[in-house]
PyMOL Python script that loads the backbone (N, CA, C, O; Angstrom):
from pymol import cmd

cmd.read_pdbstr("""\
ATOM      1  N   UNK A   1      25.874   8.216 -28.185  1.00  0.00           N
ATOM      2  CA  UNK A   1      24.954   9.199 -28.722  1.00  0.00           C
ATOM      3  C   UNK A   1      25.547   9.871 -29.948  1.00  0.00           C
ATOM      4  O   UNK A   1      24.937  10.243 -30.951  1.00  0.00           O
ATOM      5  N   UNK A   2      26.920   9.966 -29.676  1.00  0.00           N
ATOM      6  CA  UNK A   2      27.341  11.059 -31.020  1.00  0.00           C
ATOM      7  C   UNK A   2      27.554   9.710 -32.636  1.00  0.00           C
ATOM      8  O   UNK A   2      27.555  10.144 -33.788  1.00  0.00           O
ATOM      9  N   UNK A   3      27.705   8.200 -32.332  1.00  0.00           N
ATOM     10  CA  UNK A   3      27.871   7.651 -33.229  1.00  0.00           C
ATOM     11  C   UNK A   3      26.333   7.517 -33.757  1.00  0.00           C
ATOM     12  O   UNK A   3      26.291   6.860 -34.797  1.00  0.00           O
ATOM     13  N   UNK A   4      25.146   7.942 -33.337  1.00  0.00           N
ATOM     14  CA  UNK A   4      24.152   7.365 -33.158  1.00  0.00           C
ATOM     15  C   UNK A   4      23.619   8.232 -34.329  1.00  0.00           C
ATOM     16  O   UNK A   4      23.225   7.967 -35.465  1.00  0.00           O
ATOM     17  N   UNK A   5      23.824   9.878 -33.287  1.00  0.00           N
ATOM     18  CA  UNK A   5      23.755  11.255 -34.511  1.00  0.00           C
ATOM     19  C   UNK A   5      24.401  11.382 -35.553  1.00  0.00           C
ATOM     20  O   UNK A   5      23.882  12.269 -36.231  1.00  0.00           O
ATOM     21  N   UNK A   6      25.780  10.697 -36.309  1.00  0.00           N
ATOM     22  CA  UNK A   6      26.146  10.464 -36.935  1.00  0.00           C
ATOM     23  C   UNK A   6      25.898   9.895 -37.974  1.00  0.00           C
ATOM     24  O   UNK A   6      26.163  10.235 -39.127  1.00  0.00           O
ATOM     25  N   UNK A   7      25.271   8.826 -37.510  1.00  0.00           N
ATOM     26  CA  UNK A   7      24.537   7.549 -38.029  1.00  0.00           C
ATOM     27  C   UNK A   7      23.607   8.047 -39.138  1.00  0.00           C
ATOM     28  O   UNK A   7      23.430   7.768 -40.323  1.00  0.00           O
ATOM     29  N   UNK A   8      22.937   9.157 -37.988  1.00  0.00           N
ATOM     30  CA  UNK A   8      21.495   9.234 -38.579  1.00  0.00           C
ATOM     31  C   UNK A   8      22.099  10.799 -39.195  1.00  0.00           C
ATOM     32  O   UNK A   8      21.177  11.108 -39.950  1.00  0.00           O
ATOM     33  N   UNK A   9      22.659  11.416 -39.243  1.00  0.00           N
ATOM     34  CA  UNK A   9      23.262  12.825 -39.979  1.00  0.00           C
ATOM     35  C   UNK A   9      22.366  13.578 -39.473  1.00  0.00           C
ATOM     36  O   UNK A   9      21.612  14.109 -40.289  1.00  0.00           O
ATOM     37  N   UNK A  10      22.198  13.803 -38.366  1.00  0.00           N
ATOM     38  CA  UNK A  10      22.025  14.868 -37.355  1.00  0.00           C
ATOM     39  C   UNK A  10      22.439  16.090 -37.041  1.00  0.00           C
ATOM     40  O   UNK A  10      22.854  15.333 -36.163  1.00  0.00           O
ATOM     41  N   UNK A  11      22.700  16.980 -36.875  1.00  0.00           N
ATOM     42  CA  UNK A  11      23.739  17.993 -36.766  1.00  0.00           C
ATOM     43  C   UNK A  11      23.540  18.175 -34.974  1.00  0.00           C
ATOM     44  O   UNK A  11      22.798  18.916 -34.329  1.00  0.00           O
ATOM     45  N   UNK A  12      24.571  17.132 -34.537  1.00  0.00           N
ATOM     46  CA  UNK A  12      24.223  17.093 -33.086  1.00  0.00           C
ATOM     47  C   UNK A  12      25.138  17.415 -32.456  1.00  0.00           C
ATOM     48  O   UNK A  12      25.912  18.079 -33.146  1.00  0.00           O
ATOM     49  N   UNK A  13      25.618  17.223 -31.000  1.00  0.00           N
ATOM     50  CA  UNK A  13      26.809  17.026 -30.608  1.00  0.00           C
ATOM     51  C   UNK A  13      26.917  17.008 -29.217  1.00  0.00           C
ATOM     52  O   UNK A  13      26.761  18.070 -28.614  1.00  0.00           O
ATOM     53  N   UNK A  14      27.264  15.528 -28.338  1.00  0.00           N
ATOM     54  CA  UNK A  14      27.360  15.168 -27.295  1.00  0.00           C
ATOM     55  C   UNK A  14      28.249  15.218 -26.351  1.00  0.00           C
ATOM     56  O   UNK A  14      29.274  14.651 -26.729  1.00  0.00           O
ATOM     57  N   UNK A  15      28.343  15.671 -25.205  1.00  0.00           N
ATOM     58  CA  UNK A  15      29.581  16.072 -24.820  1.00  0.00           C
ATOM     59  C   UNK A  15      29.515  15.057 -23.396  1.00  0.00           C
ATOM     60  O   UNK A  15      30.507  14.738 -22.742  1.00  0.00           O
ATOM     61  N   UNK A  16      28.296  14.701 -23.140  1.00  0.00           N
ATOM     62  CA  UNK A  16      27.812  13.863 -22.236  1.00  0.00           C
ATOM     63  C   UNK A  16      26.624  13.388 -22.152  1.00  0.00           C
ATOM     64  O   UNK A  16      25.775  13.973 -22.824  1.00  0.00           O
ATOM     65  N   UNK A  17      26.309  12.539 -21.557  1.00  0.00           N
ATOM     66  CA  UNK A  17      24.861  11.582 -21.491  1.00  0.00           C
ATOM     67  C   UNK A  17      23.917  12.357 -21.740  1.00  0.00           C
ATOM     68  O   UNK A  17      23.089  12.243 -22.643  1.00  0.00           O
ATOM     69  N   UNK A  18      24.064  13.783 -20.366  1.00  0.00           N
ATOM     70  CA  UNK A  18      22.744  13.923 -19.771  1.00  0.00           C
ATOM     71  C   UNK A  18      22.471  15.832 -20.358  1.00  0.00           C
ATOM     72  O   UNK A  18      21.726  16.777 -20.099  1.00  0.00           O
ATOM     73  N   UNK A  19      23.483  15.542 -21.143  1.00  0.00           N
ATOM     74  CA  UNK A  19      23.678  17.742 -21.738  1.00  0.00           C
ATOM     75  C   UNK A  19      23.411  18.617 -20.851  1.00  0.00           C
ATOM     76  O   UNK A  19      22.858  19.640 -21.254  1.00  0.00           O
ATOM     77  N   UNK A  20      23.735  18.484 -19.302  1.00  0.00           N
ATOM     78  CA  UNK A  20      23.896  19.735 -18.780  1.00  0.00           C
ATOM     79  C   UNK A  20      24.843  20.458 -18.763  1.00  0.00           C
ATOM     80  O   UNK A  20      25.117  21.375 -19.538  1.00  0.00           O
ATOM     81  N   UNK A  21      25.353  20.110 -17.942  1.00  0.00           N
ATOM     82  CA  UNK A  21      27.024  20.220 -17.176  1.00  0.00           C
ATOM     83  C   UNK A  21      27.815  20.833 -18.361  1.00  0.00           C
ATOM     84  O   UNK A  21      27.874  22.060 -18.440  1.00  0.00           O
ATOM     85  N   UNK A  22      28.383  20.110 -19.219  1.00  0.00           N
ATOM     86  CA  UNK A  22      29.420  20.299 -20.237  1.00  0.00           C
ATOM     87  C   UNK A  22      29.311  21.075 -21.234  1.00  0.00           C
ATOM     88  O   UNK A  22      28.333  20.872 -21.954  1.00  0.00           O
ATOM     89  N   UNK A  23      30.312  22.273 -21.631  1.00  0.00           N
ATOM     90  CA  UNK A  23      29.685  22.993 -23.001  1.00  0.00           C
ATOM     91  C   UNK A  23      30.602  22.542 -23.897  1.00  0.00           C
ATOM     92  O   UNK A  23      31.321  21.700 -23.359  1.00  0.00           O
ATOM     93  N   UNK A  24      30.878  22.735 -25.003  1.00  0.00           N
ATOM     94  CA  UNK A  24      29.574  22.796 -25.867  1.00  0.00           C
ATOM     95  C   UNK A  24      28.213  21.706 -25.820  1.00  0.00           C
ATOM     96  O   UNK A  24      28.460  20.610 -26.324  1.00  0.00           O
ATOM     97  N   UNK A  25      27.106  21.849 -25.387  1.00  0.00           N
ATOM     98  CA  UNK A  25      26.325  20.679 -26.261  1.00  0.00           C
ATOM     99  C   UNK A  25      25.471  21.109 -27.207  1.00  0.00           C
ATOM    100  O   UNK A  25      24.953  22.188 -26.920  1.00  0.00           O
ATOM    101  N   UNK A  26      25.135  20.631 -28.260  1.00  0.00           N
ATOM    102  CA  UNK A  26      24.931  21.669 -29.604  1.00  0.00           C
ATOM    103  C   UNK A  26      23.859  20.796 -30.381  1.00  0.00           C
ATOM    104  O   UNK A  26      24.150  19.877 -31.147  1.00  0.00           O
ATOM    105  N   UNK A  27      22.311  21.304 -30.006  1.00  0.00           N
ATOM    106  CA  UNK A  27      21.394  20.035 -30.707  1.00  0.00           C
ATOM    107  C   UNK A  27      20.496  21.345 -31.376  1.00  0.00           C
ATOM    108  O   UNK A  27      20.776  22.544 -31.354  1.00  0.00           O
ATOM    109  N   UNK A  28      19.549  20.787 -31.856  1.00  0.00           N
ATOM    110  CA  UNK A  28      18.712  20.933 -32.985  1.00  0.00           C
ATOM    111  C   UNK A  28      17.047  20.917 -32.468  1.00  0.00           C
ATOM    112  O   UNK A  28      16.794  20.066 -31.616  1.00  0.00           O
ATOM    113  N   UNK A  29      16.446  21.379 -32.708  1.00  0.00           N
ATOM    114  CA  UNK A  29      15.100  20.701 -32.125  1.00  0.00           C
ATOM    115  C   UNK A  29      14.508  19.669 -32.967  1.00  0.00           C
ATOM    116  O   UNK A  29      14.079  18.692 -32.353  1.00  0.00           O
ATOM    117  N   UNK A  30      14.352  19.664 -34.618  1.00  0.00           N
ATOM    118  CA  UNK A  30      14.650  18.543 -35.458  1.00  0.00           C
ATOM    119  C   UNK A  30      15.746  17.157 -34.576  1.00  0.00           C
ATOM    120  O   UNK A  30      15.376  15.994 -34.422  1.00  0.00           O
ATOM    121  N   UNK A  31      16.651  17.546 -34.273  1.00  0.00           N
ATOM    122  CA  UNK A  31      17.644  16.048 -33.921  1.00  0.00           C
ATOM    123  C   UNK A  31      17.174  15.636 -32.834  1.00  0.00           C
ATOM    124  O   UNK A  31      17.328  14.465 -32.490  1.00  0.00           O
ATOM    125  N   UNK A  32      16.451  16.611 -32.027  1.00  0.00           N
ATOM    126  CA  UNK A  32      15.849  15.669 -30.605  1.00  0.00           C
ATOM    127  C   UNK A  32      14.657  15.378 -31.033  1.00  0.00           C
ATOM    128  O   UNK A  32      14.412  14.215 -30.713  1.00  0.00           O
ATOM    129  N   UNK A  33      13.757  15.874 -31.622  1.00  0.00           N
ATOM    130  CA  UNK A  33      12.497  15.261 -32.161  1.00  0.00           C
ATOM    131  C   UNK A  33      12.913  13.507 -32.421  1.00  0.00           C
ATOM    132  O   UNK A  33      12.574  12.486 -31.822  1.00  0.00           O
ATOM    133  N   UNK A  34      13.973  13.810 -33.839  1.00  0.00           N
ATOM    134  CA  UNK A  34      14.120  12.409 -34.078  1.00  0.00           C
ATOM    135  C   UNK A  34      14.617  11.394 -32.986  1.00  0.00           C
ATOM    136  O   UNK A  34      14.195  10.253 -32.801  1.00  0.00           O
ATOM    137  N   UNK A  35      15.680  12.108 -32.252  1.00  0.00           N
ATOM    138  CA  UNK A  35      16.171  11.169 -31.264  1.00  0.00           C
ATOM    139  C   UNK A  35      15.054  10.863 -30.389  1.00  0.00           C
ATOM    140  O   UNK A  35      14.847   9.664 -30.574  1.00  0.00           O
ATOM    141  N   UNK A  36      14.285  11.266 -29.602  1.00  0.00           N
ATOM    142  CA  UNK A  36      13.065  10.935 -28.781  1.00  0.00           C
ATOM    143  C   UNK A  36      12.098  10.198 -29.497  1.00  0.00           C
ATOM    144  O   UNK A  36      11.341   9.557 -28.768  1.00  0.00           O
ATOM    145  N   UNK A  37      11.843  10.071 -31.080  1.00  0.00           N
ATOM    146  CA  UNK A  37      11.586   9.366 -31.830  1.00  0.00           C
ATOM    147  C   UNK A  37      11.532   7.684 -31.749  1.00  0.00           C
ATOM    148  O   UNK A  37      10.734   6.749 -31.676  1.00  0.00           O
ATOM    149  N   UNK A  38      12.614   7.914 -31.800  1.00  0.00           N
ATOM    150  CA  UNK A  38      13.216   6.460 -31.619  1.00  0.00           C
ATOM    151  C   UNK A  38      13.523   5.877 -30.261  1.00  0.00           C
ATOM    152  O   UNK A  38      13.501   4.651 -30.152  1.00  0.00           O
ATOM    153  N   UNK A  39      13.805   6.622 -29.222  1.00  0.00           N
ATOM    154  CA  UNK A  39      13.649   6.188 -27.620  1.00  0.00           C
ATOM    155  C   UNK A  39      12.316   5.625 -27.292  1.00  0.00           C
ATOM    156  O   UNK A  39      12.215   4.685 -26.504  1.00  0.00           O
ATOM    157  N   UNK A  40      11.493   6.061 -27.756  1.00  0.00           N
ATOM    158  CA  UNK A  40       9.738   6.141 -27.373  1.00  0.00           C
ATOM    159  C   UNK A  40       9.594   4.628 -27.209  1.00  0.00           C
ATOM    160  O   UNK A  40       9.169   3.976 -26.255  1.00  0.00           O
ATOM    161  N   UNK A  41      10.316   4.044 -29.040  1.00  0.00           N
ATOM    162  CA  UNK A  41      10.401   2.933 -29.201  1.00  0.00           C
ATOM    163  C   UNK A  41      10.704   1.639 -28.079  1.00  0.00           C
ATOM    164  O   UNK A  41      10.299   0.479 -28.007  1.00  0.00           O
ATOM    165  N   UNK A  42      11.407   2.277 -27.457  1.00  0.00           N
ATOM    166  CA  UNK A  42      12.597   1.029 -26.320  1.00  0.00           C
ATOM    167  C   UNK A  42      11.511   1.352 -25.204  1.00  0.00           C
ATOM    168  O   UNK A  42      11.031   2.430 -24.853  1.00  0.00           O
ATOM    169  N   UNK A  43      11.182  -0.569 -24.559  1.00  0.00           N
ATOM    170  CA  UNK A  43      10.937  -0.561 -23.719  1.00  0.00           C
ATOM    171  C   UNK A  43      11.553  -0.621 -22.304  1.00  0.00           C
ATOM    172  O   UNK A  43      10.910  -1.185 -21.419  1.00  0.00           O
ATOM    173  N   UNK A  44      12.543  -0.173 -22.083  1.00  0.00           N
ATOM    174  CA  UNK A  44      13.494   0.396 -21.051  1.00  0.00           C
ATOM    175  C   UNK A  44      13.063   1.666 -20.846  1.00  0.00           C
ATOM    176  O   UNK A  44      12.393   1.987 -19.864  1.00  0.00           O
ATOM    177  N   UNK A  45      13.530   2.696 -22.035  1.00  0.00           N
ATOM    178  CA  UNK A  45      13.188   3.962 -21.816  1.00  0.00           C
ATOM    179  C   UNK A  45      12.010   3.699 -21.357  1.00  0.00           C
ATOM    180  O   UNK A  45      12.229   3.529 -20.158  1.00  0.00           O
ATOM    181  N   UNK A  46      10.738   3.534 -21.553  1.00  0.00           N
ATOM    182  CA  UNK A  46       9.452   3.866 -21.445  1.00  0.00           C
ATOM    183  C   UNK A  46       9.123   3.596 -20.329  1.00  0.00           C
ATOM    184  O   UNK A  46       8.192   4.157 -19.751  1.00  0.00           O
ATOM    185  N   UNK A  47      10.082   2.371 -19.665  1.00  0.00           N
ATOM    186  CA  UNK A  47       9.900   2.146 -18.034  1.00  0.00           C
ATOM    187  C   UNK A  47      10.271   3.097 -17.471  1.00  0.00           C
ATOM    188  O   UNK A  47       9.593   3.527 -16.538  1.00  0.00           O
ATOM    189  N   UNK A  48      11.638   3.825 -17.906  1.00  0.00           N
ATOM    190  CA  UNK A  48      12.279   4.512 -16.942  1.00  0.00           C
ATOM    191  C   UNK A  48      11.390   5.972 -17.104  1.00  0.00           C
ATOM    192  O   UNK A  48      11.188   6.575 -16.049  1.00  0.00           O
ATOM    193  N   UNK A  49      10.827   6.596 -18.419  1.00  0.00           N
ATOM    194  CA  UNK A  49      10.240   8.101 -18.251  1.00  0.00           C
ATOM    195  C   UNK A  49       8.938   7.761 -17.662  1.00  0.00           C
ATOM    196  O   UNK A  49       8.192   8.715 -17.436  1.00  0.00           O
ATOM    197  N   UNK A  50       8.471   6.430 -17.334  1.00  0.00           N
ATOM    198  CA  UNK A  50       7.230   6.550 -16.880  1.00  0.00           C
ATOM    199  C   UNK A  50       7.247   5.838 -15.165  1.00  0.00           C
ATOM    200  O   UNK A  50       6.293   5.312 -14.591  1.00  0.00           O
ATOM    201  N   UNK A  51       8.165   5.969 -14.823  1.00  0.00           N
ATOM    202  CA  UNK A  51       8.308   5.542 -12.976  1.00  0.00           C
ATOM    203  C   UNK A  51       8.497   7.064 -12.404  1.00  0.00           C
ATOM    204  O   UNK A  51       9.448   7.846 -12.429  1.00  0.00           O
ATOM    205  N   UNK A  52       6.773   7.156 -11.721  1.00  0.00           N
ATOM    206  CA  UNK A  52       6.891   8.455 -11.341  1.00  0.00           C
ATOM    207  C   UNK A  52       8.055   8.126  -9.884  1.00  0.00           C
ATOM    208  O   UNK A  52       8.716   9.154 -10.033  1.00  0.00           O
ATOM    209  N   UNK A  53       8.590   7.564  -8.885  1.00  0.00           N
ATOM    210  CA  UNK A  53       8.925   7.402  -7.857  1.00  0.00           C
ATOM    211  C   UNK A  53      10.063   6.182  -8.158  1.00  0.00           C
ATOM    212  O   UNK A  53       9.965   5.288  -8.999  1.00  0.00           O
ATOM    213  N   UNK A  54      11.265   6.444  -7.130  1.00  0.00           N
ATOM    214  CA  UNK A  54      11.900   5.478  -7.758  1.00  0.00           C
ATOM    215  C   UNK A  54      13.023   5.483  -6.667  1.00  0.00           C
ATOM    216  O   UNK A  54      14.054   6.112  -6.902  1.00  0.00           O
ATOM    217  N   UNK A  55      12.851   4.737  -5.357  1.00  0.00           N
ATOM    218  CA  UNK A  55      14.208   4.288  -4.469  1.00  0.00           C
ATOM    219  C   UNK A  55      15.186   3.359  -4.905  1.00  0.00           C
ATOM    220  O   UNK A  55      15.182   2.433  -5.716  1.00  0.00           O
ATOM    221  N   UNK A  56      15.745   3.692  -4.399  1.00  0.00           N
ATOM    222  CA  UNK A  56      16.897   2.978  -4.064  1.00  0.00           C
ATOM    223  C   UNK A  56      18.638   2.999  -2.922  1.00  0.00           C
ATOM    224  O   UNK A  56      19.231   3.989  -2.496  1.00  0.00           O
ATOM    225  N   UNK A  57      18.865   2.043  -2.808  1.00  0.00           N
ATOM    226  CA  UNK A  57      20.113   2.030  -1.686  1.00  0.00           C
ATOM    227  C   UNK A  57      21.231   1.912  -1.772  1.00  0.00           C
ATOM    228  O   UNK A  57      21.662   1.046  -2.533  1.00  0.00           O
ATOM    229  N   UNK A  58      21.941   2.562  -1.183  1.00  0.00           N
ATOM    230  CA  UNK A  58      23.521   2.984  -1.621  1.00  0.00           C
ATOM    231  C   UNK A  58      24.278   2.713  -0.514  1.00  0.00           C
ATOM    232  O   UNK A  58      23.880   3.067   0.596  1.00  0.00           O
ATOM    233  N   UNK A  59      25.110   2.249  -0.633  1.00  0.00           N
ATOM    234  CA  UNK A  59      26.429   2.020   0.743  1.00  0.00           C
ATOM    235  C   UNK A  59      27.874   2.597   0.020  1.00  0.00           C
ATOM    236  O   UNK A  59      28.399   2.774  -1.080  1.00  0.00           O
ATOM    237  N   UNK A  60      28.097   2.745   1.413  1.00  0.00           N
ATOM    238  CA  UNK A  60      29.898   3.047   1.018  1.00  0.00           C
ATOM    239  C   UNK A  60      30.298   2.159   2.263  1.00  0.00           C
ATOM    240  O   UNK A  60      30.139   2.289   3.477  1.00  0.00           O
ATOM    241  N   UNK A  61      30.908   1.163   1.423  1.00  0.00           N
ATOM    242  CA  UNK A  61      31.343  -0.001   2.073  1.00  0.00           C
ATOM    243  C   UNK A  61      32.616   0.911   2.754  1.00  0.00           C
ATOM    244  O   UNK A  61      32.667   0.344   3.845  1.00  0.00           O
ATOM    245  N   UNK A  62      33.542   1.828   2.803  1.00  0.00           N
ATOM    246  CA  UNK A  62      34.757   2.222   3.381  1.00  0.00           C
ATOM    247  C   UNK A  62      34.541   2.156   4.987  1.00  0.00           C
ATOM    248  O   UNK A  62      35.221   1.570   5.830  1.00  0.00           O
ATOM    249  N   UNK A  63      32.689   3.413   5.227  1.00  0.00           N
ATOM    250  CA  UNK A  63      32.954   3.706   6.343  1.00  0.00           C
ATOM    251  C   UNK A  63      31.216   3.236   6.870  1.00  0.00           C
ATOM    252  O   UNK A  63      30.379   3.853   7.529  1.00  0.00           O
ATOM    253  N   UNK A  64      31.200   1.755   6.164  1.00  0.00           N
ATOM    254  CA  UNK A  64      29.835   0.871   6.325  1.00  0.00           C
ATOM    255  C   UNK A  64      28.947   1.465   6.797  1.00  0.00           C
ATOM    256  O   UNK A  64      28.441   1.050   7.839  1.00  0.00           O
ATOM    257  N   UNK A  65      28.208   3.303   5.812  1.00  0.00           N
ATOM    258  CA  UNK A  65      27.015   3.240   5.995  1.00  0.00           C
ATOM    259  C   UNK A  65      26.184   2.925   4.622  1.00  0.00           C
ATOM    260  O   UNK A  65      26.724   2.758   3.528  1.00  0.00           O
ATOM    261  N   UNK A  66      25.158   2.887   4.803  1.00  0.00           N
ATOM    262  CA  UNK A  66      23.954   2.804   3.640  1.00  0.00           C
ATOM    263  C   UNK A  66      23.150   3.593   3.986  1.00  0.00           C
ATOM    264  O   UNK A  66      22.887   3.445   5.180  1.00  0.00           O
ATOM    265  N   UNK A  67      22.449   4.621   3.378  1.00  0.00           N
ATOM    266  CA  UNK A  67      21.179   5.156   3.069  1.00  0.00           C
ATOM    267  C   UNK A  67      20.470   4.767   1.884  1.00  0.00           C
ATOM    268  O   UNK A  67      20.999   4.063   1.025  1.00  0.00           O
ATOM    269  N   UNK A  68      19.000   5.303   1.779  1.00  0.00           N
ATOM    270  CA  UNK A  68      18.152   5.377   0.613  1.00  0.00           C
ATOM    271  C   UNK A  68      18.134   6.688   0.207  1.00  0.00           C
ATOM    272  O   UNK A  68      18.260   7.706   0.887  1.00  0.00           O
ATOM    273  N   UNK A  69      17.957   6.550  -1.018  1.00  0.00           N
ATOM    274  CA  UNK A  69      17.769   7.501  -1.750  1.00  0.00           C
ATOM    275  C   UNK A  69      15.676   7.639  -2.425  1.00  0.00           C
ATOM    276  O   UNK A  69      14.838   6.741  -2.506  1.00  0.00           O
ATOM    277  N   UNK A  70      15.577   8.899  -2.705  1.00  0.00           N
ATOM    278  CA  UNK A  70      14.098   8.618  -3.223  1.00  0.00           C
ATOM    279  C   UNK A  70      14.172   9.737  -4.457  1.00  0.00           C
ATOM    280  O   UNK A  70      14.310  10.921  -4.150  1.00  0.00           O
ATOM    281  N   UNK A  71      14.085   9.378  -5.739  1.00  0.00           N
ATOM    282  CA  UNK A  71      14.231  10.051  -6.808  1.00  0.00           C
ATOM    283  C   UNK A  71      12.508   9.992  -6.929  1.00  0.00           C
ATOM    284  O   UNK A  71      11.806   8.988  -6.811  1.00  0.00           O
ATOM    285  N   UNK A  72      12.057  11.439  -7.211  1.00  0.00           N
ATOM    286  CA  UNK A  72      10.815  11.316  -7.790  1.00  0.00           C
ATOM    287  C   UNK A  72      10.319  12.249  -9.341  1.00  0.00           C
ATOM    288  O   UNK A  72      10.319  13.480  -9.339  1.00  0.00           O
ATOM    289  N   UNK A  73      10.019  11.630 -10.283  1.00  0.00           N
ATOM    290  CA  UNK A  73       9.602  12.080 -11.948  1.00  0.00           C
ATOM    291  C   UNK A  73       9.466  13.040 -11.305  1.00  0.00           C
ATOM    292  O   UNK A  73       9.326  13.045 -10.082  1.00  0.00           O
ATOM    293  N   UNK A  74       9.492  14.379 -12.308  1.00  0.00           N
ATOM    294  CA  UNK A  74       9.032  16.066 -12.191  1.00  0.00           C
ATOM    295  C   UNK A  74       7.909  16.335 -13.497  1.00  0.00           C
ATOM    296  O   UNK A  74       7.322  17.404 -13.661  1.00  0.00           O
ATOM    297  N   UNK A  75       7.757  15.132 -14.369  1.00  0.00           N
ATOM    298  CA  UNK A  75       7.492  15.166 -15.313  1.00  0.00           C
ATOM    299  C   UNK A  75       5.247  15.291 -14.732  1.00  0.00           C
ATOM    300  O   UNK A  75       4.502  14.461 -14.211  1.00  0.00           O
ATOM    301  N   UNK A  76       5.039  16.625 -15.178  1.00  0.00           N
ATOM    302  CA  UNK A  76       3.628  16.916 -14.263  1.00  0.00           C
ATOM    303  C   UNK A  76       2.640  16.242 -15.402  1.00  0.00           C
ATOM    304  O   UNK A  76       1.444  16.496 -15.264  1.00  0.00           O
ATOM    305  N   UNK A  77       3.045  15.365 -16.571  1.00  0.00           N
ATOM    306  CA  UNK A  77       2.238  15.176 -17.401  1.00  0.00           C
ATOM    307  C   UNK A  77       1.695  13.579 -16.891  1.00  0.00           C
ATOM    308  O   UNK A  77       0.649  13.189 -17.410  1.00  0.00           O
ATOM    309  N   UNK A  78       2.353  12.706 -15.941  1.00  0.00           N
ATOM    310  CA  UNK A  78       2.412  11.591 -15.514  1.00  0.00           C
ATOM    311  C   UNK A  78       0.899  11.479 -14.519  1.00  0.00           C
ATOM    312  O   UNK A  78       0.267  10.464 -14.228  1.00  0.00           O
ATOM    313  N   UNK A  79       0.617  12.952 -14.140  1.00  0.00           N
ATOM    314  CA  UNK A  79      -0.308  13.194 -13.468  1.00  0.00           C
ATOM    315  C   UNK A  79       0.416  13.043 -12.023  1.00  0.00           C
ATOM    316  O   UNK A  79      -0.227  13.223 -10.988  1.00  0.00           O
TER     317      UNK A  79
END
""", "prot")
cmd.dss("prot")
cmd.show_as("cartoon", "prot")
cmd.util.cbc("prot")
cmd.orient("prot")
């Protein structure tokens, strides 16, 4: 992300993927415009912001259990 903002001369700054957790993260509303810009583009992203529901299964092979997990969009525009 930060070679990306770079790239594009952004005045950005990534400290991690997802910009919660970590401070500083230091964006722009201009640099996310553009950056979401160009995500819109990728059809990956567009799968992933548009799966309102989304399991999946996890093990920890150490002490051989597995559960599911159920992630569901919050995004209320999906309907």
């Amino acid at each position: 992300m930060n070679l990306l903002s770079k790239e594009l001369e952004l005045d950005q700054t990534w400290n991690n993927s997802s910009g919660l957790s970590i401070n500083p993260n230091f964006s722009t509303a201009e640099a996310i415009a553009i950056l979401t810009s160009i995500a819109v583009k990728d059809e990956t992203f567009n799968a992933i912001v548009n799966t309102k529901v989304y399991e999946v299964e996890v093990s920890n092979e150490k002490y051989g259990l597995t559960r599911k997990i159920l992630w569901r969009n919050t995004n209320k525009l999906l309907g």
